[in-house]
C-alpha positions as CSV (number, residue, x, y, z in Angstrom):
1,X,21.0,-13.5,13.2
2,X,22.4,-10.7,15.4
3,X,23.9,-7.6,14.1
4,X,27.3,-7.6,15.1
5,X,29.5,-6.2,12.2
6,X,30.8,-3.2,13.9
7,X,31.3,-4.9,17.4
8,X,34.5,-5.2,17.3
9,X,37.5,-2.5,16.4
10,X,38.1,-1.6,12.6
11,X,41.3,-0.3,11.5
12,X,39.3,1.5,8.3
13,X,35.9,1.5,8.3
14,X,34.8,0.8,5.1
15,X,31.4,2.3,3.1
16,X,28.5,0.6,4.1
17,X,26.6,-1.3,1.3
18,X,24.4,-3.8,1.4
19,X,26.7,-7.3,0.8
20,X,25.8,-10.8,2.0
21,X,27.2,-9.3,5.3
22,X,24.3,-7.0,5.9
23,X,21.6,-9.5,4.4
24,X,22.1,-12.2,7.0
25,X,21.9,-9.7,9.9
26,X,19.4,-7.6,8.3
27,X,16.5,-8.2,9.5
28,X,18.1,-7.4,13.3
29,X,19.8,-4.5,11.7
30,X,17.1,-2.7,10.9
31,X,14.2,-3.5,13.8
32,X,17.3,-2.2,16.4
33,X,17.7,1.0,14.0
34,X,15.0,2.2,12.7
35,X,12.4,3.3,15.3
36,X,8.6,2.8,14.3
37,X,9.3,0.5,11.4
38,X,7.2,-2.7,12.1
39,X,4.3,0.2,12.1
40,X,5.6,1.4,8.6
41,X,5.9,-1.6,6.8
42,X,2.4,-3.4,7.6
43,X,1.0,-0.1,7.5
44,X,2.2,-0.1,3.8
45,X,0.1,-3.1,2.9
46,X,-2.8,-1.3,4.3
47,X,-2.2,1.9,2.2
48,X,-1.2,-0.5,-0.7
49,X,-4.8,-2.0,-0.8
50,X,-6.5,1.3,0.0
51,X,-4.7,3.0,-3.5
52,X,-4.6,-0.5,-5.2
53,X,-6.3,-0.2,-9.1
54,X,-7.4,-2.9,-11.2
55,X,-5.1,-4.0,-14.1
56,X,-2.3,-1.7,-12.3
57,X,1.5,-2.2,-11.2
58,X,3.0,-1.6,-7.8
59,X,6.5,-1.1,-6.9
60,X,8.9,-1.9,-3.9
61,X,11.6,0.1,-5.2
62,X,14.7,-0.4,-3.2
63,X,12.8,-4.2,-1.8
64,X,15.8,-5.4,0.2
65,X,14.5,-8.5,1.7
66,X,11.2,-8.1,0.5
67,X,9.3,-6.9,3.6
68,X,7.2,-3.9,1.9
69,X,6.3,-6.1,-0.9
70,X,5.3,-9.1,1.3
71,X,3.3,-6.6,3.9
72,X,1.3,-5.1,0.3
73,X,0.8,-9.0,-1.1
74,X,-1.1,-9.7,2.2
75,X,-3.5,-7.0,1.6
76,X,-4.0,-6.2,-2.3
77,X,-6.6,-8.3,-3.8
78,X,-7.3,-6.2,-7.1
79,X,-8.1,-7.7,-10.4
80,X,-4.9,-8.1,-12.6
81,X,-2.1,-6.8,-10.0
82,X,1.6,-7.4,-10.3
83,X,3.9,-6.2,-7.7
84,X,7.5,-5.7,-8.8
85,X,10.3,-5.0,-6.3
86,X,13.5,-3.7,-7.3
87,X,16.9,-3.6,-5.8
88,X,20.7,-3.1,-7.1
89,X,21.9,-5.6,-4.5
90,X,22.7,-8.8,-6.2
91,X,22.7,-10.5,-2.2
92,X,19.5,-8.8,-1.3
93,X,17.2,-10.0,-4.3
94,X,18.5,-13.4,-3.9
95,X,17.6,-13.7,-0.4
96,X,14.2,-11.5,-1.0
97,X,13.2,-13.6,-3.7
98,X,13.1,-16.5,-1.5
99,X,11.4,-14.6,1.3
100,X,8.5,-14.0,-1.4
101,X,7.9,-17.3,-2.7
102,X,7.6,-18.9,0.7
103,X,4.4,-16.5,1.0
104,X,1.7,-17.9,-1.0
105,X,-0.5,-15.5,-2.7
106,X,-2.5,-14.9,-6.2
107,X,-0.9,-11.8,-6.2
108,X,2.1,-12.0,-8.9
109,X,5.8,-10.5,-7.8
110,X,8.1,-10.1,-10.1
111,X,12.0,-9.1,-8.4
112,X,14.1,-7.4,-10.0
113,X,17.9,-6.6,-9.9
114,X,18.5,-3.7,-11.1
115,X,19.2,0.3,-10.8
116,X,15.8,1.8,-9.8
117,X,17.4,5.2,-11.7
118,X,17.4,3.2,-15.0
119,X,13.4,1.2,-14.7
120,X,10.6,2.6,-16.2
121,X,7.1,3.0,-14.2
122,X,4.5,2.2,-15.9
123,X,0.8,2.3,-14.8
124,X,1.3,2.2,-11.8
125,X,-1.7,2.3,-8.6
126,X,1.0,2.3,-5.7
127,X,4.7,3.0,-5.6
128,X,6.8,2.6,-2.2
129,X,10.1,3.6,-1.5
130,X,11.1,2.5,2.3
131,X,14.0,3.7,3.7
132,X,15.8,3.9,-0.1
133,X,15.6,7.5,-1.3
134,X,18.6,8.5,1.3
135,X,20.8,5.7,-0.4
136,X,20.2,7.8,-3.6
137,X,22.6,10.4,-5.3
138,X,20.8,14.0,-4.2
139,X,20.8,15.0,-7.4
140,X,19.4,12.4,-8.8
141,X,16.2,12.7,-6.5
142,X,14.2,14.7,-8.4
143,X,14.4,13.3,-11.8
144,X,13.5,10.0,-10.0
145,X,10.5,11.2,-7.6
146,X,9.3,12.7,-11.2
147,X,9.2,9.4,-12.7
148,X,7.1,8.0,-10.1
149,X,4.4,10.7,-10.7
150,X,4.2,10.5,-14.4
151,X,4.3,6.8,-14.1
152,X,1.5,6.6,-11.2
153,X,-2.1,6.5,-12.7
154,X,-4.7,9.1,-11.7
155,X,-5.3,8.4,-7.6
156,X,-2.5,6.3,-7.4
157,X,0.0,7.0,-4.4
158,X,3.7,7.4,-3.7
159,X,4.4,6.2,0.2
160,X,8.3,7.7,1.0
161,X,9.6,6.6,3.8
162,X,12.6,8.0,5.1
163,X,15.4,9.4,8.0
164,X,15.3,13.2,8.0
165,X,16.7,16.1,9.8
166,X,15.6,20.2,10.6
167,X,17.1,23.0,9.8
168,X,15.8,23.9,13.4
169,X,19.1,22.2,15.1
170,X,17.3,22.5,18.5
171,X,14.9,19.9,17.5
172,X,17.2,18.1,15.2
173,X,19.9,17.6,18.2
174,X,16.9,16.6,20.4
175,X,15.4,13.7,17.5
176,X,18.9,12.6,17.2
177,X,19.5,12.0,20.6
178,X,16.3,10.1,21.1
179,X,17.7,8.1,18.1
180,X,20.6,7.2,19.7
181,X,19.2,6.2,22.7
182,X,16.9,4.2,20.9
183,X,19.3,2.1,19.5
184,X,21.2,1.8,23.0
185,X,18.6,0.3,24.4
186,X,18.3,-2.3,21.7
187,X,21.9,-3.3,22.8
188,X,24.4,-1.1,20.8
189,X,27.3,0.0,22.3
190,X,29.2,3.4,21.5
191,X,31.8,1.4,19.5
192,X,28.9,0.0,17.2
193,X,27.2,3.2,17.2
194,X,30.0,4.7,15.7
195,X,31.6,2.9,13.6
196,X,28.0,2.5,11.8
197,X,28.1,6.3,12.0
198,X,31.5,6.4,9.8
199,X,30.7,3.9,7.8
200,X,27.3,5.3,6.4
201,X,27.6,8.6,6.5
202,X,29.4,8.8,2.8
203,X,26.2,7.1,1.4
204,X,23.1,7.9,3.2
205,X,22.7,11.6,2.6
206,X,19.6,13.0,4.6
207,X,17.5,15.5,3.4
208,X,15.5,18.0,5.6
209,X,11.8,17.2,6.3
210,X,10.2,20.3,4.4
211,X,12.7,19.7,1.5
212,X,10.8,16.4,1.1
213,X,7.3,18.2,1.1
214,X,8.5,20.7,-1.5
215,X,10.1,18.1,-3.8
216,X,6.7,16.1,-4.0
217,X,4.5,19.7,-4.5
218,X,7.6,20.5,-7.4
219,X,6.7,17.3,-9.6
220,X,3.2,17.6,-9.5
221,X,1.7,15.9,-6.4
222,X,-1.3,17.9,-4.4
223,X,-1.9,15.8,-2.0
224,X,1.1,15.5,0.5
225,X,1.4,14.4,4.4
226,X,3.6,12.6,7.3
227,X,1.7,10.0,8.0
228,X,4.3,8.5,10.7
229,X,6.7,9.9,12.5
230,X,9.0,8.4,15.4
231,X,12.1,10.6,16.4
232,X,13.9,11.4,13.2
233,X,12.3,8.8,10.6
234,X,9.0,8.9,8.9
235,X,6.8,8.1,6.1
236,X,5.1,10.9,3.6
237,X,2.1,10.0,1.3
238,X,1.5,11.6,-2.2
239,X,-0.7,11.1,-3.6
240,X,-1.9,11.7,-7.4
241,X,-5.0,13.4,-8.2
């Protein structure tokens, strides 16, 4: 279905969250939004089976409608494997676990709803978070990123994907305009474009590039790169050693 929620005049532009609204348009929502993310998310599977451990966990956390988790069950074939996927929105696991049991696999996926601040990770070979950290309180982000290192088993990996900015505003005004007209020529219009803009901007705080780098040196990882980058988005990998 197409994304059309802010295509028309709101009065109030309410807080975006991720209601039965967003879910049926999401899929849309997010290929006209996020620049490079078909690459990201079957590139995830990839990593997922390149990392994946024997008798290990591995976590979607902040799943949606599943696609991180599907893209990793296509790929891991390890001995004893569980993927879990977690998300907070009631509307999104409903309609992710359906998007998961029409993929057949031996790979077991457990979905969970719930707060991905109040899980434990627990031996754990791979842990994604796609596009979820931003949605999270900033200071909250460290205590979390540290729970997935001390819950990832020795080699495991943490893939972080995410919308960034630069301190640098020359570059940062340049990424951002390429953004925008990115998502202009998937058929936004200025009204859309803004109104999104209002709408998310109380809950999607963005971090600066390099102050994702020096959060995932702080709790412990050694191994750190951008492994994708279009415009403003990307995806870092940590990994444990």
């Amino acid at each position: 279905m197409r994304d059309n929620i802010y295509a028309t005049p709101q009065d109030k532009v309410e807080d975006f969250t991720f209601d039965r609204s967003v879910v049926e348009v999401f899929p849309d929502m997010i290929q006209r939004s996020v620049p490079g993310y078909t690459t990201i998310v079957s590139s995830i599977g990839k990593l997922a089976k390149q990392f994946q451990q024997s008798n290990s966990n591995i976590y979607d956390l902040g799943c949606s409608l599943g696609a991180a988790t599907i893209s990793m069950r296509k790929f891991v074939d390890a001995d004893n494997c569980k993927i879990i996927g977690v998300d907070n929105s009631e509307a999104m696991v409903e309609r992710c676990r359906l998007h998961v049991n029409a993929f057949k696999s031996d790979i077991p996926v457990e979905i969970q709803c719930n707060d991905i601040n109040n899980i434990k990770i627990k031996n754990a070979s791979v842990v994604v978070m796609n596009f979820t950290l931003q949605f999270i309180a900033p200071e909250q982000r460290q205590a979390l990123v540290q729970k997935i290192f001390d819950g990832l088993k020795p080699g495991g990996v943490f893939i972080l994907s995410e919308k960034f900015r630069w301190q640098d505003e020359n570059i940062n005004n340049a990424l951002n305009d390429l953004h925008l007209d990115f998502k202009r020529a998937n058929g936004y219009s200025e009204l859309e474009i803004s109104q999104k803009r209002s709408a998310i901007e109380n809950v999607m705080k963005i971090d600066y590039h390099d102050a994702h780098i020096q959060r995932l040196n702080d709790v412990g990882f050694n191994s750190v790169s951008c492994w994708y980058q279009c415009f403003n988005f990307g995806s870092f990998i940590a990994i444990k050693s």
